[in-house]
C-alpha positions as CSV (number, residue, x, y, z in Angstrom):
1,X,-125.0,-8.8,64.1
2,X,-127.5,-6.8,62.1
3,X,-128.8,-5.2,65.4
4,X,-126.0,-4.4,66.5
5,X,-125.1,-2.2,63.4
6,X,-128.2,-0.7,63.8
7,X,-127.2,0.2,67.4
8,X,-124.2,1.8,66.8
9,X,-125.9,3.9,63.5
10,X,-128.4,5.1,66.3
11,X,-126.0,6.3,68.9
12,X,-123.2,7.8,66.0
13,X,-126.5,9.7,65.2
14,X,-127.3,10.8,68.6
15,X,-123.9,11.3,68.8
16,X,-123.7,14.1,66.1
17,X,-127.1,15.7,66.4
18,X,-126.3,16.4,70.2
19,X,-122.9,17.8,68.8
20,X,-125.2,20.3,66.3
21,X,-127.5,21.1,68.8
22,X,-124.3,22.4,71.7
23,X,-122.6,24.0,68.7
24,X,-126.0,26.0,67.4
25,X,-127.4,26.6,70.6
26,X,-127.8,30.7,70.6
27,X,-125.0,31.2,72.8
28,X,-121.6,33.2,72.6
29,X,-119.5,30.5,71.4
30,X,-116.7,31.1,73.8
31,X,-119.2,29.8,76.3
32,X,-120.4,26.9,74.6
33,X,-116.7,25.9,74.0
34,X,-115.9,26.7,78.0
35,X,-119.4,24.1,79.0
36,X,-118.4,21.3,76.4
37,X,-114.7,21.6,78.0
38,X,-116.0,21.2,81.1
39,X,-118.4,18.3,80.8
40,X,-115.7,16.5,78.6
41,X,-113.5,17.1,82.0
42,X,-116.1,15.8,84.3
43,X,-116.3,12.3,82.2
44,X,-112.6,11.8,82.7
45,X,-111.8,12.7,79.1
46,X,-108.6,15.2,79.4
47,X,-108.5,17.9,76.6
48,X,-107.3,21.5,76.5
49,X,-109.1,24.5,74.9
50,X,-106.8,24.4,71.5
51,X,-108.0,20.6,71.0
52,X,-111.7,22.1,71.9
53,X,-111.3,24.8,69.0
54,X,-110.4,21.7,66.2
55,X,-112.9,20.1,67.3
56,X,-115.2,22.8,66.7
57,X,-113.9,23.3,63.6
58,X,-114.5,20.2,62.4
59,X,-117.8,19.9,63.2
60,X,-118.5,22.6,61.5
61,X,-117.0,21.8,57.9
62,X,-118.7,18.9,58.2
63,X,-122.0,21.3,58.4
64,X,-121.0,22.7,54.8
């Protein structure tokens, strides 16, 4: 069981630094937004642009 936590701390972490690394990546942000949309699209995972922009801004006040 203990491995298994330590599994799912890894990928939450991998999880969020990839997040960081798309959000800070020196590009416009409109862009970044449009490519994360996109690749969410292409894994199946239906979201509109609005639901992008929360999600943005909550990664980001977690940042502060």
């Amino acid at each position: 069981m203990k491995a298994l936590n330590i599994l799912y701390a890894f990928l939450g972490g991998a999880l969020v630094g990839c997040s960081a690394a798309v959000l800070l990546a020196p590009e416009k942000g409109a862009d970044v937004r449009a490519r994360l949309c996109d690749l969410l699209k292409k894994k199946g995972i239906k979201i509109s642009d609005a639901e992008v922009d929360e999600l943005v801004a909550e990664l980001a006040r977690s940042e502060e």
